[in-house]
C-alpha positions as CSV (number, residue, x, y, z in Angstrom):
1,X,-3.5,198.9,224.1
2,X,-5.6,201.9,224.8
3,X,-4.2,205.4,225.7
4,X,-5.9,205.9,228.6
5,X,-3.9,204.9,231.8
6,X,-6.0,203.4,235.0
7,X,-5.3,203.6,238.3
8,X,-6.3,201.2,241.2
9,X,-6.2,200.3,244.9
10,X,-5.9,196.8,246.4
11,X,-7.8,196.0,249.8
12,X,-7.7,192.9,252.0
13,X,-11.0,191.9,254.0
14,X,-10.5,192.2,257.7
15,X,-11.1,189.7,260.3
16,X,-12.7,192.7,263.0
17,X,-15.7,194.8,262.7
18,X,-13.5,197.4,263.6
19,X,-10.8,196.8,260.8
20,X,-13.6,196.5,258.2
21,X,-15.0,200.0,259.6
22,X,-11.7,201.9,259.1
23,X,-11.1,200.1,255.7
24,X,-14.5,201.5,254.5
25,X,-12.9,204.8,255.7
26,X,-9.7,204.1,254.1
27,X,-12.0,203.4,250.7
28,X,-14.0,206.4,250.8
29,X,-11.0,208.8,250.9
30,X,-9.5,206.8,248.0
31,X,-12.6,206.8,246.1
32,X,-12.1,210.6,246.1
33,X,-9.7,210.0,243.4
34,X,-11.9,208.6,241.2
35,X,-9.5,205.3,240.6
36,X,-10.7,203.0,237.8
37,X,-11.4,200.2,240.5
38,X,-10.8,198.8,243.7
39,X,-9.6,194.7,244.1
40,X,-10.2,192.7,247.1
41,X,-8.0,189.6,248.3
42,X,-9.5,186.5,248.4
43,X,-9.6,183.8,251.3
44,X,-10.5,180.3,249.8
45,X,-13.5,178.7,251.9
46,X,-15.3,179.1,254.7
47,X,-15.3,182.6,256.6
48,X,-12.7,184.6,255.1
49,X,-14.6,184.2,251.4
50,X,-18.0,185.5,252.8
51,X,-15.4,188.6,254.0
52,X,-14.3,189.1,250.8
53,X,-17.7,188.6,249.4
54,X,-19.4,191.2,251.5
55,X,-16.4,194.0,251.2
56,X,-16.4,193.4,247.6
57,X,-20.5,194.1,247.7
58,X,-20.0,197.1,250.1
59,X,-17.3,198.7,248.1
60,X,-19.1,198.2,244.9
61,X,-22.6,199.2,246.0
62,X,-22.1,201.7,248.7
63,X,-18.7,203.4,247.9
64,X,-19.4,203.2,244.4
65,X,-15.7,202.1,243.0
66,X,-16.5,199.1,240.5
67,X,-14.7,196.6,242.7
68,X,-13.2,193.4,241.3
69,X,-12.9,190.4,243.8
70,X,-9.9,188.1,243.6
71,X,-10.9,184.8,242.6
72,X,-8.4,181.5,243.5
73,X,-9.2,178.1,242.4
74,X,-7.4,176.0,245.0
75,X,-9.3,175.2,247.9
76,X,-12.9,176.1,246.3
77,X,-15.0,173.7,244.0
78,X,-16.0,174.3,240.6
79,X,-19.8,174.5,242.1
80,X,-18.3,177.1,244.8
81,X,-16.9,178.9,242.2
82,X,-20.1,178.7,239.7
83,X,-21.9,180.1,242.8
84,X,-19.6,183.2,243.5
85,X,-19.4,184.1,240.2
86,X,-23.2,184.1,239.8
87,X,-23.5,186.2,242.6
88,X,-20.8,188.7,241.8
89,X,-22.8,188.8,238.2
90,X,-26.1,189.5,239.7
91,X,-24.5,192.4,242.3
92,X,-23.5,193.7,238.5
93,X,-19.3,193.0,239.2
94,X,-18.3,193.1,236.2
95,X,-14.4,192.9,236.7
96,X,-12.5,189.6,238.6
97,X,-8.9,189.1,239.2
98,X,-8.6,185.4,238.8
99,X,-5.5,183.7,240.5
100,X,-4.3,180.2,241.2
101,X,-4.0,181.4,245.1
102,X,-1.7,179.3,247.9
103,X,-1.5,175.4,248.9
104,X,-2.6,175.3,252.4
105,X,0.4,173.9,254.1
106,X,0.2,170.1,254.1
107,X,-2.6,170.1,251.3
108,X,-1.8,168.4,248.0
109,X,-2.1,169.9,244.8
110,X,-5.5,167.6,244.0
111,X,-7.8,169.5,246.7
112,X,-9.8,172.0,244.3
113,X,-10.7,170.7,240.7
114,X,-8.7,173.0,239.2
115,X,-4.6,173.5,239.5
116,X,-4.1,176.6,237.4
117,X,-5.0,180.2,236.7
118,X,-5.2,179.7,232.9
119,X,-8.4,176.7,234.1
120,X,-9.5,179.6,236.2
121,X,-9.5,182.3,233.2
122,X,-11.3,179.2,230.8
123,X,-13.8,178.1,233.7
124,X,-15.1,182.1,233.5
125,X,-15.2,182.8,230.4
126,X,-17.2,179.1,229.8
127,X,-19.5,180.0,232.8
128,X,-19.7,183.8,231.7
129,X,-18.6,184.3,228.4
130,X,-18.0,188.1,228.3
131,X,-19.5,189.4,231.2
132,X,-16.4,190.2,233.3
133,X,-12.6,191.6,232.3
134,X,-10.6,189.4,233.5
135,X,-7.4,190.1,235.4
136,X,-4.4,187.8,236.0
137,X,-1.4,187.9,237.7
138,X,1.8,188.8,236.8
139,X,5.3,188.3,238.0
140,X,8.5,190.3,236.8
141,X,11.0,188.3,238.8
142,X,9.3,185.1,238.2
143,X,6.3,183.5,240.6
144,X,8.3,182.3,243.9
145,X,7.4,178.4,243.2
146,X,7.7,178.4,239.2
147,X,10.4,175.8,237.8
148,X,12.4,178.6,236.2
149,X,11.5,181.9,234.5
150,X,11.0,180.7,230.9
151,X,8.1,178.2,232.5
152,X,6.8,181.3,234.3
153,X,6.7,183.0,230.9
154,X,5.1,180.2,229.2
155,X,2.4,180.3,232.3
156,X,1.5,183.9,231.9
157,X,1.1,183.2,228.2
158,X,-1.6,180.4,228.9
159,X,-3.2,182.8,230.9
160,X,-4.0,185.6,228.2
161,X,-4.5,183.0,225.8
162,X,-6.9,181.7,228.1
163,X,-8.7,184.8,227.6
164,X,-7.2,187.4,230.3
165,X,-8.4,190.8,229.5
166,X,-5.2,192.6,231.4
167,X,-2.7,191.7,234.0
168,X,-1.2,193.2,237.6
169,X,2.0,192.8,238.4
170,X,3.3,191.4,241.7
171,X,4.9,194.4,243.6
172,X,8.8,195.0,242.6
173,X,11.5,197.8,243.3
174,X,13.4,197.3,239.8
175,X,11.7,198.9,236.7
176,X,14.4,196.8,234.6
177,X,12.6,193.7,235.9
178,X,9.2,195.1,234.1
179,X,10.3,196.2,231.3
180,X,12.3,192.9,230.6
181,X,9.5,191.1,231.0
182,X,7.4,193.0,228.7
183,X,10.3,192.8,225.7
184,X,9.8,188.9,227.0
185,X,6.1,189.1,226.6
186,X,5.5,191.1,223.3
187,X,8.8,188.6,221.9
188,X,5.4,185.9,223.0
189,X,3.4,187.6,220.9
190,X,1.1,188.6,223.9
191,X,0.1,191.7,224.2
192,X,-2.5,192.4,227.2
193,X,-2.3,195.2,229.2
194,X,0.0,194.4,232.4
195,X,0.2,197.0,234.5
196,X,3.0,197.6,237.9
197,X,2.1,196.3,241.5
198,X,3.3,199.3,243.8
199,X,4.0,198.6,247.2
200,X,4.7,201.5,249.1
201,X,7.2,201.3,251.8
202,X,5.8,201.7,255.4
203,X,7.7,199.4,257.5
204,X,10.9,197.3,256.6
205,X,10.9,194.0,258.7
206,X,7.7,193.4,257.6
207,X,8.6,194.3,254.3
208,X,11.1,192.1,254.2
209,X,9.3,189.3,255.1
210,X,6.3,189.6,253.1
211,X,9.1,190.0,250.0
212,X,11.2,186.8,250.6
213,X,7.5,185.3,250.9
214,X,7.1,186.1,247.5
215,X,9.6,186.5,245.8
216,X,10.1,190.2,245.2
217,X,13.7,191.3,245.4
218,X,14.8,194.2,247.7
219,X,17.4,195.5,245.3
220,X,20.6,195.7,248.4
221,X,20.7,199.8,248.1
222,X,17.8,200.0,249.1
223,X,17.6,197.1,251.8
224,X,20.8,198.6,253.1
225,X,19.9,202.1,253.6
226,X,16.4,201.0,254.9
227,X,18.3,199.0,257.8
228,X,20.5,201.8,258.5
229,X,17.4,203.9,259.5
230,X,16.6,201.0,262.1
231,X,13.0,201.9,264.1
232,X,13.5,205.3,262.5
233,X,9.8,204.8,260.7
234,X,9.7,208.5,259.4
235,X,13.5,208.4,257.5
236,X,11.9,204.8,256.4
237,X,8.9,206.3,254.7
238,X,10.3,209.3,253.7
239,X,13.2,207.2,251.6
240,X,10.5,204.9,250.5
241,X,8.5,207.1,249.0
242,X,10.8,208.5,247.5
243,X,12.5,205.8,245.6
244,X,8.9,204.8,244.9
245,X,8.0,207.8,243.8
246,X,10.7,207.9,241.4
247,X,10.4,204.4,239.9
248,X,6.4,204.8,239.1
249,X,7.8,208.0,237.2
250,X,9.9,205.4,235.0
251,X,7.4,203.0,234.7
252,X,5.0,205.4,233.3
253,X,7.3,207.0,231.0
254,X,8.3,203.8,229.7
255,X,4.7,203.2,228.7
256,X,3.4,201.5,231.8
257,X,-0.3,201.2,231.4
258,X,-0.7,202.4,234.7
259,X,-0.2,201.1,238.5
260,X,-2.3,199.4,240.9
261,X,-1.7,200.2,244.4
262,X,-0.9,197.8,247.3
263,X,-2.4,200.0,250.1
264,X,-2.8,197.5,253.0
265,X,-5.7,199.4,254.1
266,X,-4.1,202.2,254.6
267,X,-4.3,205.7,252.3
268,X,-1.6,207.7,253.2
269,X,1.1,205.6,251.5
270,X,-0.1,205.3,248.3
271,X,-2.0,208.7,248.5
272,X,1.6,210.2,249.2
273,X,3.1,208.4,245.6
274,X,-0.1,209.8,243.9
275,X,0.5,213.1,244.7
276,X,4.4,213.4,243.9
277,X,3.4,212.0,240.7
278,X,0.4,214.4,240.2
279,X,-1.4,211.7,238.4
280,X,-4.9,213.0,236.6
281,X,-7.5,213.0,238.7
Protein backbone atom coordinates (compact mmCIF):
# COMPACT_ATOMS: atom_id res chain seq x y z
CA UNK A 1 0.00 0.00 0.00
CA UNK A 2 1.67 3.22 -0.96
CA UNK A 3 2.45 6.12 1.56
CA UNK A 4 0.84 8.59 -0.07
CA UNK A 5 -2.75 9.27 1.21
CA UNK A 6 -5.56 10.55 -1.51
CA UNK A 7 -8.24 12.46 -1.11
CA UNK A 8 -11.56 12.65 -3.06
CA UNK A 9 -15.02 14.16 -3.60
CA UNK A 10 -18.20 12.34 -4.77
CA UNK A 11 -20.76 14.21 -7.00
CA UNK A 12 -24.24 13.10 -8.25
CA UNK A 13 -25.42 14.39 -11.85
CA UNK A 14 -28.41 16.75 -11.60
CA UNK A 15 -31.61 16.53 -13.29
CA UNK A 16 -31.74 20.80 -13.87
CA UNK A 17 -29.61 22.99 -15.84
CA UNK A 18 -29.53 24.98 -12.89
CA UNK A 19 -28.30 22.19 -10.39
CA UNK A 20 -25.60 21.06 -12.90
CA UNK A 21 -24.51 24.88 -13.01
CA UNK A 22 -23.96 25.22 -9.22
CA UNK A 23 -22.44 21.73 -9.05
CA UNK A 24 -19.82 22.89 -11.61
CA UNK A 25 -19.36 25.72 -9.06
CA UNK A 26 -19.38 23.41 -6.16
CA UNK A 27 -16.41 21.42 -8.30
CA UNK A 28 -14.29 24.25 -9.12
CA UNK A 29 -13.97 25.39 -5.42
CA UNK A 30 -13.12 21.78 -4.51
CA UNK A 31 -10.69 21.44 -7.26
CA UNK A 32 -8.86 24.24 -5.36
CA UNK A 33 -7.70 21.57 -3.24
CA UNK A 34 -6.08 19.67 -5.62
CA UNK A 35 -8.04 16.23 -4.49
CA UNK A 36 -6.69 13.14 -6.20
CA UNK A 37 -10.10 12.76 -8.08
CA UNK A 38 -13.60 13.42 -8.38
CA UNK A 39 -16.42 10.29 -8.81
CA UNK A 40 -19.78 10.65 -10.30
CA UNK A 41 -22.95 8.52 -9.47
CA UNK A 42 -24.31 6.58 -12.08
CA UNK A 43 -28.06 6.26 -13.34
CA UNK A 44 -28.52 2.93 -15.32
CA UNK A 45 -30.13 3.68 -18.89
CA UNK A 46 -31.71 6.13 -20.59
CA UNK A 47 -31.33 10.01 -19.49
CA UNK A 48 -29.74 9.92 -16.17
CA UNK A 49 -26.49 7.86 -17.83
CA UNK A 50 -25.95 10.59 -20.61
CA UNK A 51 -26.01 13.03 -17.15
CA UNK A 52 -23.48 11.19 -15.65
CA UNK A 53 -21.69 10.76 -18.92
CA UNK A 54 -21.52 14.49 -19.76
CA UNK A 55 -20.62 15.73 -15.90
CA UNK A 56 -18.08 13.10 -15.80
CA UNK A 57 -16.63 14.74 -19.42
CA UNK A 58 -17.11 18.31 -18.00
CA UNK A 59 -15.37 17.68 -14.78
CA UNK A 60 -12.56 15.77 -16.33
CA UNK A 61 -11.98 18.09 -19.34
CA UNK A 62 -12.87 21.48 -18.15
CA UNK A 63 -12.26 21.43 -14.30
CA UNK A 64 -9.42 19.37 -14.78
CA UNK A 65 -9.89 16.78 -11.65
CA UNK A 66 -9.35 13.20 -13.24
CA UNK A 67 -12.93 12.19 -12.71
CA UNK A 68 -13.95 8.53 -12.36
CA UNK A 69 -17.59 7.59 -13.37
CA UNK A 70 -19.46 5.03 -11.45
CA UNK A 71 -20.19 2.11 -13.51
CA UNK A 72 -23.42 -0.48 -12.43
CA UNK A 73 -24.08 -3.54 -14.36
CA UNK A 74 -27.81 -3.95 -13.62
CA UNK A 75 -30.00 -2.41 -15.97
CA UNK A 76 -27.21 -1.73 -18.79
CA UNK A 77 -26.09 -4.37 -21.48
CA UNK A 78 -22.81 -5.75 -21.94
CA UNK A 79 -22.85 -3.76 -25.46
CA UNK A 80 -24.02 -0.51 -23.40
CA UNK A 81 -21.34 -1.07 -21.21
CA UNK A 82 -18.57 -1.89 -24.07
CA UNK A 83 -19.80 1.45 -25.48
CA UNK A 84 -19.41 3.65 -22.19
CA UNK A 85 -16.32 2.31 -21.47
CA UNK A 86 -14.92 3.07 -24.89
CA UNK A 87 -15.94 6.37 -24.63
CA UNK A 88 -14.73 7.16 -21.21
CA UNK A 89 -11.21 5.51 -22.70
CA UNK A 90 -11.16 7.85 -25.66
CA UNK A 91 -12.11 11.16 -23.30
CA UNK A 92 -8.68 9.69 -21.62
CA UNK A 93 -10.74 8.49 -18.01
CA UNK A 94 -8.56 6.50 -16.79
CA UNK A 95 -10.24 5.67 -13.30
CA UNK A 96 -13.94 3.81 -12.89
CA UNK A 97 -15.75 2.86 -9.76
CA UNK A 98 -17.45 -0.20 -10.86
CA UNK A 99 -20.59 -1.34 -8.77
CA UNK A 100 -23.33 -3.84 -8.99
CA UNK A 101 -25.95 -0.67 -8.54
CA UNK A 102 -29.98 -1.18 -7.39
CA UNK A 103 -32.88 -3.58 -8.75
CA UNK A 104 -35.43 -1.28 -10.10
CA UNK A 105 -38.35 -2.12 -7.88
CA UNK A 106 -40.34 -4.93 -9.51
CA UNK A 107 -37.27 -5.94 -11.88
CA UNK A 108 -35.80 -9.39 -11.45
CA UNK A 109 -32.32 -10.06 -10.99
CA UNK A 110 -32.03 -11.41 -14.88
CA UNK A 111 -32.51 -7.84 -16.54
CA UNK A 112 -28.67 -6.87 -17.29
CA UNK A 113 -26.27 -9.71 -18.34
CA UNK A 114 -24.39 -9.45 -15.48
CA UNK A 115 -25.50 -9.88 -11.58
CA UNK A 116 -22.31 -8.88 -9.83
CA UNK A 117 -19.63 -6.32 -9.21
CA UNK A 118 -16.78 -8.96 -9.33
CA UNK A 119 -18.42 -9.70 -13.44
CA UNK A 120 -18.28 -6.01 -13.61
CA UNK A 121 -14.41 -5.67 -12.34
CA UNK A 122 -13.62 -9.07 -14.96
CA UNK A 123 -15.87 -7.54 -17.95
CA UNK A 124 -13.23 -4.28 -17.68
CA UNK A 125 -10.31 -5.56 -17.20
CA UNK A 126 -11.31 -8.25 -20.48
CA UNK A 127 -12.50 -5.15 -22.46
CA UNK A 128 -9.59 -2.86 -21.19
CA UNK A 129 -6.99 -4.72 -19.66
CA UNK A 130 -5.07 -2.11 -17.76
CA UNK A 131 -6.22 0.97 -18.88
CA UNK A 132 -8.34 2.07 -15.93
CA UNK A 133 -7.85 1.63 -11.76
CA UNK A 134 -10.58 0.12 -10.79
CA UNK A 135 -12.54 1.03 -7.72
CA UNK A 136 -15.20 -1.14 -5.83
CA UNK A 137 -17.28 -0.76 -3.12
CA UNK A 138 -16.96 -1.42 0.22
CA UNK A 139 -19.21 -1.98 3.19
CA UNK A 140 -18.04 -2.05 6.97
CA UNK A 141 -21.46 -2.96 8.39
CA UNK A 142 -22.13 -5.30 5.72
CA UNK A 143 -24.08 -4.34 2.12
CA UNK A 144 -27.92 -3.79 3.25
CA UNK A 145 -29.18 -6.98 1.06
CA UNK A 146 -26.11 -9.43 1.63
CA UNK A 147 -27.16 -12.92 3.32
CA UNK A 148 -24.85 -12.26 6.35
CA UNK A 149 -21.48 -10.52 6.82
CA UNK A 150 -19.10 -13.47 6.21
CA UNK A 151 -20.98 -13.69 2.46
CA UNK A 152 -20.37 -9.95 2.29
CA UNK A 153 -16.74 -10.62 3.06
CA UNK A 154 -16.38 -13.36 0.73
CA UNK A 155 -18.13 -10.79 -2.01
CA UNK A 156 -15.55 -8.02 -1.47
CA UNK A 157 -12.86 -10.67 -1.83
CA UNK A 158 -14.24 -11.72 -5.39
CA UNK A 159 -14.02 -8.29 -6.17
CA UNK A 160 -10.15 -7.57 -5.67
CA UNK A 161 -9.54 -10.81 -6.93
CA UNK A 162 -11.35 -9.83 -9.82
CA UNK A 163 -8.83 -7.32 -10.30
CA UNK A 164 -10.02 -4.08 -8.16
CA UNK A 165 -7.24 -1.76 -7.92
CA UNK A 166 -8.71 -0.02 -4.52
CA UNK A 167 -11.94 0.23 -2.73
CA UNK A 168 -14.42 3.19 -1.04
CA UNK A 169 -16.19 2.52 1.77
CA UNK A 170 -19.88 3.11 2.18
CA UNK A 171 -20.28 6.09 4.56
CA UNK A 172 -20.19 4.96 8.54
CA UNK A 173 -20.06 6.85 12.01
CA UNK A 174 -18.01 3.90 13.85
CA UNK A 175 -14.28 3.68 13.08
CA UNK A 176 -14.39 0.16 15.02
CA UNK A 177 -16.65 -0.99 12.02
CA UNK A 178 -13.45 -0.12 9.61
CA UNK A 179 -11.04 -1.25 11.23
CA UNK A 180 -12.73 -4.68 11.92
CA UNK A 181 -13.29 -5.11 8.66
CA UNK A 182 -9.82 -4.54 7.60
CA UNK A 183 -8.36 -7.13 10.46
CA UNK A 184 -11.28 -9.27 8.41
CA UNK A 185 -9.88 -8.36 5.12
CA UNK A 186 -5.99 -8.70 5.55
CA UNK A 187 -7.16 -12.22 7.79
CA UNK A 188 -8.55 -12.85 3.57
CA UNK A 189 -5.37 -12.21 2.45
CA UNK A 190 -6.58 -9.17 0.48
CA UNK A 191 -4.88 -6.35 0.72
CA UNK A 192 -6.20 -3.32 -1.72
CA UNK A 193 -6.32 -0.12 -0.69
CA UNK A 194 -9.92 0.61 0.89
CA UNK A 195 -10.31 3.76 1.92
CA UNK A 196 -13.47 5.63 4.43
CA UNK A 197 -16.78 7.03 2.83
CA UNK A 198 -17.30 10.36 4.87
CA UNK A 199 -20.67 11.65 5.00
CA UNK A 200 -20.73 14.86 6.58
CA UNK A 201 -23.73 15.63 8.59
CA UNK A 202 -26.05 18.51 7.23
CA UNK A 203 -29.48 17.51 7.89
CA UNK A 204 -30.74 14.55 10.24
CA UNK A 205 -34.23 13.29 8.85
CA UNK A 206 -32.77 13.02 5.69
CA UNK A 207 -29.90 11.53 7.12
CA UNK A 208 -31.68 9.14 8.69
CA UNK A 209 -33.40 8.04 5.87
CA UNK A 210 -30.86 7.76 3.38
CA UNK A 211 -28.86 5.52 6.37
CA UNK A 212 -31.67 2.97 7.07
CA UNK A 213 -31.69 2.88 3.07
CA UNK A 214 -28.42 1.59 3.27
CA UNK A 215 -27.59 0.23 5.83
CA UNK A 216 -25.24 2.55 7.79
CA UNK A 217 -25.84 2.60 11.50
CA UNK A 218 -26.42 5.92 13.36
CA UNK A 219 -24.54 4.81 16.48
CA UNK A 220 -27.78 5.97 19.28
CA UNK A 221 -25.39 8.90 20.87
CA UNK A 222 -25.18 10.42 18.20
CA UNK A 223 -28.89 9.92 16.71
CA UNK A 224 -30.07 11.01 20.18
CA UNK A 225 -28.32 14.21 20.55
CA UNK A 226 -29.00 14.98 16.78
CA UNK A 227 -32.81 14.72 17.57
CA UNK A 228 -32.56 16.72 20.59
CA UNK A 229 -31.37 19.70 18.41
CA UNK A 230 -34.75 19.21 16.45
CA UNK A 231 -34.90 22.03 13.29
CA UNK A 232 -31.91 23.58 15.11
CA UNK A 233 -29.70 23.03 11.60
CA UNK A 234 -26.66 25.12 12.99
CA UNK A 235 -26.24 22.96 16.63
CA UNK A 236 -26.83 19.88 13.89
CA UNK A 237 -23.88 20.77 11.84
CA UNK A 238 -21.83 22.12 14.32
CA UNK A 239 -22.13 18.57 16.39
CA UNK A 240 -21.72 16.83 13.16
CA UNK A 241 -18.76 18.04 12.13
CA UNK A 242 -17.48 17.71 14.96
CA UNK A 243 -17.88 14.05 15.62
CA UNK A 244 -16.85 13.82 12.06
CA UNK A 245 -14.11 15.58 12.39
CA UNK A 246 -12.90 13.56 15.09
CA UNK A 247 -13.54 10.11 13.66
CA UNK A 248 -11.51 10.95 10.15
CA UNK A 249 -8.64 11.90 12.75
CA UNK A 250 -8.85 8.09 13.94
CA UNK A 251 -9.27 6.69 10.81
CA UNK A 252 -6.22 8.32 9.56
CA UNK A 253 -4.15 7.55 12.42
CA UNK A 254 -5.12 4.08 12.27
CA UNK A 255 -3.58 3.96 8.85
CA UNK A 256 -6.66 4.80 6.71
CA UNK A 257 -5.44 5.35 3.21
CA UNK A 258 -7.29 8.29 3.06
CA UNK A 259 -11.21 9.41 2.70
CA UNK A 260 -13.46 10.11 -0.02
CA UNK A 261 -15.96 12.64 0.56
CA UNK A 262 -19.74 12.36 0.16
CA UNK A 263 -20.45 16.05 -0.61
CA UNK A 264 -23.92 15.99 -2.15
CA UNK A 265 -22.95 18.86 -4.21
CA UNK A 266 -22.36 20.85 -1.78
CA UNK A 267 -18.57 22.19 -0.43
CA UNK A 268 -18.98 23.59 2.72
CA UNK A 269 -19.49 20.25 4.56
CA UNK A 270 -16.80 18.44 3.58
CA UNK A 271 -14.62 21.62 3.06
CA UNK A 272 -15.32 22.32 6.89
CA UNK A 273 -13.88 18.43 7.90
CA UNK A 274 -10.84 19.23 5.57
CA UNK A 275 -9.90 22.08 7.26
CA UNK A 276 -10.23 20.82 11.10
CA UNK A 277 -8.09 18.15 9.86
CA UNK A 278 -5.58 20.46 8.05
CA UNK A 279 -5.17 17.73 5.52
CA UNK A 280 -1.99 18.56 2.92
CA UNK A 281 -2.99 20.46 0.29
Amino acid sequence: MSEQRRYSFEFFPTKTDAGHEKLLGVARELAAYRPDFFSCTYGAGGSTRDRTLNTVLQLDGEVKVPTAPHLSCVGDSSADLRELLTTYKNAGIQRIVALRGDLPSGMGLASGEMRHANELVEFIRNETGDHFHIEVAAYPEMHPQARNFEDDLSNFVRKAKAGADSAITQYFFSADSYFYFMERLRKLGVDIPVVPGIMPVTNYSKLARFSDACGAEIPRWIRKQLEAYGDDLESIQAFGEQVVSEMCERLLQGGAPGLHFYTLNQAEPSLAIWHNLKLPR
